[in-house]
Backbone atoms as SQL, in Angstrom:
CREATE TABLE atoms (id INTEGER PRIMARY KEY, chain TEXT, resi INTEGER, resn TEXT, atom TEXT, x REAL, y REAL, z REAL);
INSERT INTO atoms VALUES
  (1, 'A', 1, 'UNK', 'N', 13.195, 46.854, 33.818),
  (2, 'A', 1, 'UNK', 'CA', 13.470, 45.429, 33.791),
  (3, 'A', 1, 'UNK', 'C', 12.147, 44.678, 33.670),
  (4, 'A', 2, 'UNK', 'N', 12.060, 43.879, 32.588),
  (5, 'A', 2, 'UNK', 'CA', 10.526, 43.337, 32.498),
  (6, 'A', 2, 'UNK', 'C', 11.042, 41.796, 33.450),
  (7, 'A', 3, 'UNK', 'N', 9.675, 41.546, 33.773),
  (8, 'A', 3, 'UNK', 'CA', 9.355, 40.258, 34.740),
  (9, 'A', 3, 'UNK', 'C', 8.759, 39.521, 33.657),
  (10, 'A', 4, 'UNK', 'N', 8.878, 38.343, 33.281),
  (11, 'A', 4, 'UNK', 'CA', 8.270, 37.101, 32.130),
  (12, 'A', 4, 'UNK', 'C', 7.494, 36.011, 33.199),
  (13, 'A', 5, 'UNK', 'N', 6.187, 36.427, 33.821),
  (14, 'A', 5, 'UNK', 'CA', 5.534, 34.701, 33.751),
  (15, 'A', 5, 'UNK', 'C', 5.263, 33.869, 33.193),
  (16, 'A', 6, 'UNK', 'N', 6.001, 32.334, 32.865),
  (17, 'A', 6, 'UNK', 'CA', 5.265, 31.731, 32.084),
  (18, 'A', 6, 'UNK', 'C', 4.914, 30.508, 32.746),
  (19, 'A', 7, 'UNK', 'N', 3.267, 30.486, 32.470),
  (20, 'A', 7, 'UNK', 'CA', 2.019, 29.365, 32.660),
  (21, 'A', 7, 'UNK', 'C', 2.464, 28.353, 32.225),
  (22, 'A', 8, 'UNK', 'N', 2.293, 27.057, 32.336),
  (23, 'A', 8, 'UNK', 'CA', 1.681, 25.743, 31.349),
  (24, 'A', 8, 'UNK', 'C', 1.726, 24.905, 32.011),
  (25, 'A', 9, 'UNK', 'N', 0.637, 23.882, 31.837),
  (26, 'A', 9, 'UNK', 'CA', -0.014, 23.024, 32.033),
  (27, 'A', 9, 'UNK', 'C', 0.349, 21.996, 32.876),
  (28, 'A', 10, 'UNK', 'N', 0.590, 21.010, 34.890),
  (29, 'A', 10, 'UNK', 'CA', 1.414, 20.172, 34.812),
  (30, 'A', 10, 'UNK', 'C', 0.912, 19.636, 33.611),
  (31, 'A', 11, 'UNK', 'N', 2.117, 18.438, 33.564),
  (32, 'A', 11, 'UNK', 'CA', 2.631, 17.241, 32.794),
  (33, 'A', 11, 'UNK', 'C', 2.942, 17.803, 31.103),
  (34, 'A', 12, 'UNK', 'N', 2.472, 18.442, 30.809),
  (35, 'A', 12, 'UNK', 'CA', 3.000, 18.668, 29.330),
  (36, 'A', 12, 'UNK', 'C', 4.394, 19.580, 29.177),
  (37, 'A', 13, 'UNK', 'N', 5.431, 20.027, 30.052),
  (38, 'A', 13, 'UNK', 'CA', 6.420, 20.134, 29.687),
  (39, 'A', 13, 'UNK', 'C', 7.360, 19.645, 30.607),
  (40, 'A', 14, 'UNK', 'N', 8.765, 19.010, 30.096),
  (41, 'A', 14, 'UNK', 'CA', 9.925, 18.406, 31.141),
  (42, 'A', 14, 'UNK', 'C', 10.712, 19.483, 31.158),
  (43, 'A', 15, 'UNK', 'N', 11.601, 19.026, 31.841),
  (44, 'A', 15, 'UNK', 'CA', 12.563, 20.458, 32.224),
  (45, 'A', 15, 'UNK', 'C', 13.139, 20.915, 30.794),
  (46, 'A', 16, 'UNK', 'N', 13.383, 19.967, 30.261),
  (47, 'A', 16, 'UNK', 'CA', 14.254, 20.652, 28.915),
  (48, 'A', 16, 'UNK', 'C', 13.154, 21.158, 27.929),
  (49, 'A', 17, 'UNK', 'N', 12.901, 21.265, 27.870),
  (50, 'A', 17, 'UNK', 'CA', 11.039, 21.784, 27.558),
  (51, 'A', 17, 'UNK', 'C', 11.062, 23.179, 27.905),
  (52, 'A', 18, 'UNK', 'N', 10.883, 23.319, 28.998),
  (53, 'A', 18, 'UNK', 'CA', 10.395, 24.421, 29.621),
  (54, 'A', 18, 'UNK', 'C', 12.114, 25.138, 29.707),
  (55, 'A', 19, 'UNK', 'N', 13.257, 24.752, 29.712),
  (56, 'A', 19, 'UNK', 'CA', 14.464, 25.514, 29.842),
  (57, 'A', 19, 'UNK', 'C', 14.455, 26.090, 28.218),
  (58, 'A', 20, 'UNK', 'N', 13.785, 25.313, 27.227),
  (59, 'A', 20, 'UNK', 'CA', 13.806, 25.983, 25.628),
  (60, 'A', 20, 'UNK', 'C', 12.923, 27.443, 25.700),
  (61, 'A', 21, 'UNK', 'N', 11.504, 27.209, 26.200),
  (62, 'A', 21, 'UNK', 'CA', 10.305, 28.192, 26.110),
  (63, 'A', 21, 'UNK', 'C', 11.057, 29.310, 26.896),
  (64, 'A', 22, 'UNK', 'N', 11.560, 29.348, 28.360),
  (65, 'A', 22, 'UNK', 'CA', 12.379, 30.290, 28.798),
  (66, 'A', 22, 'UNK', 'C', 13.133, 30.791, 28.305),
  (67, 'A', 23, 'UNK', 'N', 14.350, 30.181, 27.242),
  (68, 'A', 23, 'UNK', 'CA', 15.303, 30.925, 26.648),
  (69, 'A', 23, 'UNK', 'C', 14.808, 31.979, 25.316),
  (70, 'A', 24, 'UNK', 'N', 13.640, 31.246, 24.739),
  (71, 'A', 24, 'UNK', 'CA', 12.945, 31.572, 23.489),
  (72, 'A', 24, 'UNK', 'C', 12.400, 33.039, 24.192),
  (73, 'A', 25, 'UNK', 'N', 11.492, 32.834, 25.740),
  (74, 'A', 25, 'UNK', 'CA', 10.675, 34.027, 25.928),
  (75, 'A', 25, 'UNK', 'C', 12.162, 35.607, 26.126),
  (76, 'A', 26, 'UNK', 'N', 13.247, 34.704, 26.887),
  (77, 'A', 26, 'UNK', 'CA', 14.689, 35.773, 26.924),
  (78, 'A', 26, 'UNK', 'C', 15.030, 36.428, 25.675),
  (79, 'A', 27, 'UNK', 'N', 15.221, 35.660, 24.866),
  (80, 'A', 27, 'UNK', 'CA', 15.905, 36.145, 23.721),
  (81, 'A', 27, 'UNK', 'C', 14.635, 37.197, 22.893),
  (82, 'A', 28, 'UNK', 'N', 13.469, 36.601, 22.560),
  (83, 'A', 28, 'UNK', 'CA', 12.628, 38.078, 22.310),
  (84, 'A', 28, 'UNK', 'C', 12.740, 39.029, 22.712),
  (85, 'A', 29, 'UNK', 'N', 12.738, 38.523, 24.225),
  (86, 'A', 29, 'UNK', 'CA', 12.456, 40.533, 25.156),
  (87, 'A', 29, 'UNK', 'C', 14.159, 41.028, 24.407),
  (88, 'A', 30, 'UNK', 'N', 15.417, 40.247, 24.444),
  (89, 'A', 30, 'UNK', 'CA', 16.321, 40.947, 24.062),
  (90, 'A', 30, 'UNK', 'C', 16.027, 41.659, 22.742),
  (91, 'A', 31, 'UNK', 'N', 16.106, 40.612, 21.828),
  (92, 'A', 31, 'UNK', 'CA', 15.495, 41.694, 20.503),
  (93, 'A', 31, 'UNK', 'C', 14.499, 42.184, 19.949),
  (94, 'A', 32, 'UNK', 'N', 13.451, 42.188, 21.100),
  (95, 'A', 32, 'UNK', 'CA', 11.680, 42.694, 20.448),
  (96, 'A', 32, 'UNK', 'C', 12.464, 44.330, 21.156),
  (97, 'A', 33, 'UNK', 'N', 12.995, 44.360, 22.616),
  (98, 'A', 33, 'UNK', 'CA', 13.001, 45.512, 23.456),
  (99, 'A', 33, 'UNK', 'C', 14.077, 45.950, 23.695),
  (100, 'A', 34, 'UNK', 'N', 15.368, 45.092, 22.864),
  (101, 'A', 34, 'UNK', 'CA', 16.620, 45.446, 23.169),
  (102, 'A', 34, 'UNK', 'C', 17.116, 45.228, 25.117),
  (103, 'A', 35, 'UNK', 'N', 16.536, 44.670, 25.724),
  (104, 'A', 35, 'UNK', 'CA', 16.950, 44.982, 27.440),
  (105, 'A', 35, 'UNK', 'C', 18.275, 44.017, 27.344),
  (106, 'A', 36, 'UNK', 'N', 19.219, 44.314, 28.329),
  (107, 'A', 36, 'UNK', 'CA', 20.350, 43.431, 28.528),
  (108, 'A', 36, 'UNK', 'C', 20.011, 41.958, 28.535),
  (109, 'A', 37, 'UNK', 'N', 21.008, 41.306, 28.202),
  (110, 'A', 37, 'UNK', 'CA', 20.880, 39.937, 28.460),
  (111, 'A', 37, 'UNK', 'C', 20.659, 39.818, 29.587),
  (112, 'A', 38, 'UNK', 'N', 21.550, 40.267, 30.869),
  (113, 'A', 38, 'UNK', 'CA', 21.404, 40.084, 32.185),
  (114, 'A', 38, 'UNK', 'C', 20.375, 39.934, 33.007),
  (115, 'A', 39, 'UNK', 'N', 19.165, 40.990, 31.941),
  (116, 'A', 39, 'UNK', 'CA', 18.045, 41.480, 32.824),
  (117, 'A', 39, 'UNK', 'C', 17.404, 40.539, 33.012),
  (118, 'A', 40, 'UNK', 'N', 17.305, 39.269, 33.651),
  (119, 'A', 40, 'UNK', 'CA', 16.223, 37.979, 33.697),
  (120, 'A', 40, 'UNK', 'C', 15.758, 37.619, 34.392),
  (121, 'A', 41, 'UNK', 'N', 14.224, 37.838, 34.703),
  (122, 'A', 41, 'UNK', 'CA', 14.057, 37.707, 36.014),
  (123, 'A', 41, 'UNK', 'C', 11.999, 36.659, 35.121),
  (124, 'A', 42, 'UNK', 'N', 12.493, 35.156, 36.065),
  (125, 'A', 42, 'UNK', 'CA', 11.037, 34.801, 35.146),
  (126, 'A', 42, 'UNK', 'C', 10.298, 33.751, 36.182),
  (127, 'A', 43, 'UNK', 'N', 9.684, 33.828, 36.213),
  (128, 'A', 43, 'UNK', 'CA', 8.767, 33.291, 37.081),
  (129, 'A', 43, 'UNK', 'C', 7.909, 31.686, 36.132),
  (130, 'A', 44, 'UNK', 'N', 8.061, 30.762, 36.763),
  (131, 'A', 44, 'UNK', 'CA', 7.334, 29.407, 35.756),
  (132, 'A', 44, 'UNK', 'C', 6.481, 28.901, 36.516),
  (133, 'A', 45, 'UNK', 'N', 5.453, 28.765, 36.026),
  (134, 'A', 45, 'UNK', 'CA', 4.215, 28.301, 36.844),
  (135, 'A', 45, 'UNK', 'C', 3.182, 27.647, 36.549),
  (136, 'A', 46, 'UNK', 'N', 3.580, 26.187, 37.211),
  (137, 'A', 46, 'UNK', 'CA', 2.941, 25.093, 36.328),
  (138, 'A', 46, 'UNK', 'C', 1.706, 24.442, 37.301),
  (139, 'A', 47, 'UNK', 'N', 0.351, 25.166, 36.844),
  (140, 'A', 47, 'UNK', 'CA', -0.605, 24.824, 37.785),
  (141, 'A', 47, 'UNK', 'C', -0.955, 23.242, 37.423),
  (142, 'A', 48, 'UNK', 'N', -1.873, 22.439, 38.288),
  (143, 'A', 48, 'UNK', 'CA', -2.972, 21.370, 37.916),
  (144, 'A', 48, 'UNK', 'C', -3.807, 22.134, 36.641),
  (145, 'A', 49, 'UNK', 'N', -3.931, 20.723, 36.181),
  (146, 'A', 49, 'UNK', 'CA', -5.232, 21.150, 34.503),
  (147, 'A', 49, 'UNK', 'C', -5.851, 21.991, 35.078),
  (148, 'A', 50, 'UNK', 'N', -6.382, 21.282, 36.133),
  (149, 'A', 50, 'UNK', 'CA', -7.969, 21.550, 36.916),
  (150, 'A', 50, 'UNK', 'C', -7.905, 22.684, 37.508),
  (151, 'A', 51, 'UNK', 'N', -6.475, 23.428, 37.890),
  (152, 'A', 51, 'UNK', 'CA', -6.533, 24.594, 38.033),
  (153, 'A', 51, 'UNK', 'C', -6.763, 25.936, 37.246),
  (154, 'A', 52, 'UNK', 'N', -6.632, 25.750, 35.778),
  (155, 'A', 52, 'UNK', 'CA', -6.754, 26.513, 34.865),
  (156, 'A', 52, 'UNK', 'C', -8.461, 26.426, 34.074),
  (157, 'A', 53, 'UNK', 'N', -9.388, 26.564, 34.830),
  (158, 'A', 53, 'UNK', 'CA', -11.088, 26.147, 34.458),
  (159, 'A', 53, 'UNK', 'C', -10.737, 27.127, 33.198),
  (160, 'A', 54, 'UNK', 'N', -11.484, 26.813, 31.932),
  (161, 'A', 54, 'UNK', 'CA', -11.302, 27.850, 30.918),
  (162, 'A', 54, 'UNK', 'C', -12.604, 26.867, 29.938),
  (163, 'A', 55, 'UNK', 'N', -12.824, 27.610, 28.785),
  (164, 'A', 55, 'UNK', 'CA', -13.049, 27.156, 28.013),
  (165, 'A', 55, 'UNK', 'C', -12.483, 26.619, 26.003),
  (166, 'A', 56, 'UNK', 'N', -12.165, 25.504, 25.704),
  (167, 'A', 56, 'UNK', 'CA', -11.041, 25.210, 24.654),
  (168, 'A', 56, 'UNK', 'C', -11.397, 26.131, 23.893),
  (169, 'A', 57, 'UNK', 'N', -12.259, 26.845, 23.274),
  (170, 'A', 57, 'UNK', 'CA', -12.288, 27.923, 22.501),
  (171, 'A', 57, 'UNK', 'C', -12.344, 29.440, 22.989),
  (172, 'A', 58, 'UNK', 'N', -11.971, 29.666, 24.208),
  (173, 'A', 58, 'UNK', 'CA', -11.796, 31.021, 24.149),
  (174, 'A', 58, 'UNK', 'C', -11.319, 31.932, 23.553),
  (175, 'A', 59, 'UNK', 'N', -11.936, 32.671, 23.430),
  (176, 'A', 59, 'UNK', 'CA', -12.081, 33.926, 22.211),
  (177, 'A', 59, 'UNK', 'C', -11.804, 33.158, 20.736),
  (178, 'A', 60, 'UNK', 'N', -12.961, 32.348, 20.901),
  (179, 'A', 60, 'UNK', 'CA', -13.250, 31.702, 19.322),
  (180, 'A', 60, 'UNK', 'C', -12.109, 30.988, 18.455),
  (181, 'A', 61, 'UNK', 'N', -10.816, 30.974, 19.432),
  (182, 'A', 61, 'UNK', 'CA', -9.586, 30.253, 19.081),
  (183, 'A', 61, 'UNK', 'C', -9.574, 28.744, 19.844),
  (184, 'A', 62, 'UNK', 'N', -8.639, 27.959, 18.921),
  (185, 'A', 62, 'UNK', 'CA', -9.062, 26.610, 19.499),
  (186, 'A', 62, 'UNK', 'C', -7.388, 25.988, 20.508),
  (187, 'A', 63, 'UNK', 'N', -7.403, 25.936, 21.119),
  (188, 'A', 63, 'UNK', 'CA', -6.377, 25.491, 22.400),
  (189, 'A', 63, 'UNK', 'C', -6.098, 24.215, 22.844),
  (190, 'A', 64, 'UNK', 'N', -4.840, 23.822, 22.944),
  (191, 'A', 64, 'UNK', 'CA', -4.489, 22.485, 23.048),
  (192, 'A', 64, 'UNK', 'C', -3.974, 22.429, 24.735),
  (193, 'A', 65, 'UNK', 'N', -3.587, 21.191, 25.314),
  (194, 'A', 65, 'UNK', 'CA', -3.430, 21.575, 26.521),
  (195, 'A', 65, 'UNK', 'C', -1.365, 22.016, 26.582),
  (196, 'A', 66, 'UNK', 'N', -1.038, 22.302, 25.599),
  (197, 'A', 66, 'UNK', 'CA', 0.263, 22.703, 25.565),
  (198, 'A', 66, 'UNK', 'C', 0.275, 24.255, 25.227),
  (199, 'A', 67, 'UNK', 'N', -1.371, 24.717, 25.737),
  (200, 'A', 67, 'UNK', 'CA', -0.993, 26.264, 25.660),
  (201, 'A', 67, 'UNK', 'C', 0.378, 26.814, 26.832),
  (202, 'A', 68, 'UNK', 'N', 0.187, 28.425, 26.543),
  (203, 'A', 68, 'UNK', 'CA', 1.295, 28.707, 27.315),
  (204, 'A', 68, 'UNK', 'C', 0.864, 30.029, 27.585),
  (205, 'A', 69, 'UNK', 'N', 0.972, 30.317, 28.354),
  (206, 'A', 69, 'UNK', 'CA', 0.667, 31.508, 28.666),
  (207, 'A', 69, 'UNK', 'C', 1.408, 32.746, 29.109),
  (208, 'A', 70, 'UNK', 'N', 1.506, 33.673, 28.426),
  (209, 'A', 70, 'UNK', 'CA', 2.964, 34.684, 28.873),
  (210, 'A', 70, 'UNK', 'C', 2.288, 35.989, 29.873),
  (211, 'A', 71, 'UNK', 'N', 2.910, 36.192, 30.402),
  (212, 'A', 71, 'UNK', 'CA', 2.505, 37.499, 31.185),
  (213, 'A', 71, 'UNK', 'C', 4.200, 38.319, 31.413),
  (214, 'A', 72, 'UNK', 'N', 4.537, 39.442, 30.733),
  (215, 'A', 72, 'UNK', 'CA', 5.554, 39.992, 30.888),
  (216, 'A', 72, 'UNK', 'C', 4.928, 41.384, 31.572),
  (217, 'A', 73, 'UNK', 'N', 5.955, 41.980, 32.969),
  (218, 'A', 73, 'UNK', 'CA', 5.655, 43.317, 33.326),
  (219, 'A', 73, 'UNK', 'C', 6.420, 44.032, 33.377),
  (220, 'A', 74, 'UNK', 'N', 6.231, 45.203, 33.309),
  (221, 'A', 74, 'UNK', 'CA', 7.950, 46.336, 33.500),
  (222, 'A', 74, 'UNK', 'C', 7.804, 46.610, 34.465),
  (223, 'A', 75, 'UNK', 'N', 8.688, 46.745, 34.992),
  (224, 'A', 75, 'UNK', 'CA', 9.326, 47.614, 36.422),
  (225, 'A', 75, 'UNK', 'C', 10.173, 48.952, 36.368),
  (226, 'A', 76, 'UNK', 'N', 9.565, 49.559, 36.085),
  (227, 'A', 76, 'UNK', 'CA', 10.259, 51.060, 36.031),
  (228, 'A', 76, 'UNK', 'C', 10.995, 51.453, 37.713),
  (229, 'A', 77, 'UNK', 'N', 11.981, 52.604, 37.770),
  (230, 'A', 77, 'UNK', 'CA', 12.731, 53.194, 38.615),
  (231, 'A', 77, 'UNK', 'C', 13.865, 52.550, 39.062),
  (232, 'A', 78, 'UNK', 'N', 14.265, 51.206, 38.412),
  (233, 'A', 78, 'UNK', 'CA', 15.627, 50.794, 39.080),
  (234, 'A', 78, 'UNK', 'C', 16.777, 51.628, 38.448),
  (235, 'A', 79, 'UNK', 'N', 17.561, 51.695, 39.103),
  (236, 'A', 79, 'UNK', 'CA', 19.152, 52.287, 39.221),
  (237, 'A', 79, 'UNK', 'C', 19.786, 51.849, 37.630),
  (238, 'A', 80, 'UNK', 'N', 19.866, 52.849, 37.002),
  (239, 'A', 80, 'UNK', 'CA', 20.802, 52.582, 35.698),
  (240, 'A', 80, 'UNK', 'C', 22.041, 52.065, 36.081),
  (241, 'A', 81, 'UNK', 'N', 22.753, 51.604, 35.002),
  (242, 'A', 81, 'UNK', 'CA', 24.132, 50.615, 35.394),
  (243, 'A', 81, 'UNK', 'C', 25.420, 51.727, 35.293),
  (244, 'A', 82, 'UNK', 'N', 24.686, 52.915, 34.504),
  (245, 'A', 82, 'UNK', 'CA', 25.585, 54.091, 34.807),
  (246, 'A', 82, 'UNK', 'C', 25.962, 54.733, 36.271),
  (247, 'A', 83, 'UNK', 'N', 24.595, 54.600, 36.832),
  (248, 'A', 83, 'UNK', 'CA', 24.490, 54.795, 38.623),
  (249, 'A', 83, 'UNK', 'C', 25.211, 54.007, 39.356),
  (250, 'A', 84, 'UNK', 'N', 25.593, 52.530, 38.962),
  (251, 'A', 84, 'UNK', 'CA', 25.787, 51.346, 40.201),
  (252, 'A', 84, 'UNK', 'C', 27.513, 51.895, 40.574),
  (253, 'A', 85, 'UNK', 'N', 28.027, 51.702, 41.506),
  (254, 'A', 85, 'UNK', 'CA', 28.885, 51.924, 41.957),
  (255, 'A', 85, 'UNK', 'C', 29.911, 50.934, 41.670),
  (256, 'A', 86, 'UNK', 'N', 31.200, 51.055, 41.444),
  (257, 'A', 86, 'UNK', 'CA', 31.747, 50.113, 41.364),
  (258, 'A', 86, 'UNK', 'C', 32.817, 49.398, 42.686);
């Protein structure tokens, strides 16, 4: 089951904003990795600017403050749905 963090910026996204980028980051993992729809587990995390110190060109790319930042992880060993009991 992958875990999806996604970063960005306060003030640059409203809820319906950020409910699009969530569904967009869901629907990849479904068809980049095939995982169930069900599997959704995402974490949103919207620091201060001032919390994200960086520089606008890191790694020689140029960045607006509507970056976004993804961090997806797997979690290996949970219980197949063949296992769950009914």
């Amino acid at each position: 089951m992958p875990v999806a963090k996604i970063h960005v910026l306060e003030g640059r996204y409203d809820e319906a904003r950020l409910g699009r980028v969530s569904n967009a980051v869901q629907q990849g993992l479904i068809s980049a990795l095939g995982i169930p729809p069900d599997d959704f587990f995402q974490i949103i995390h919207v620091p201060a600017g001032d919390a994200v110190p960086s520089h606008r060109s890191f790694l020689e790319l140029n960045y607006s403050d509507d970056l976004i930042l993804l961090e997806i992880t797997f979690i290996a060993g949970g219980r197949r749905r063949s296992d769950w009991a009914c």
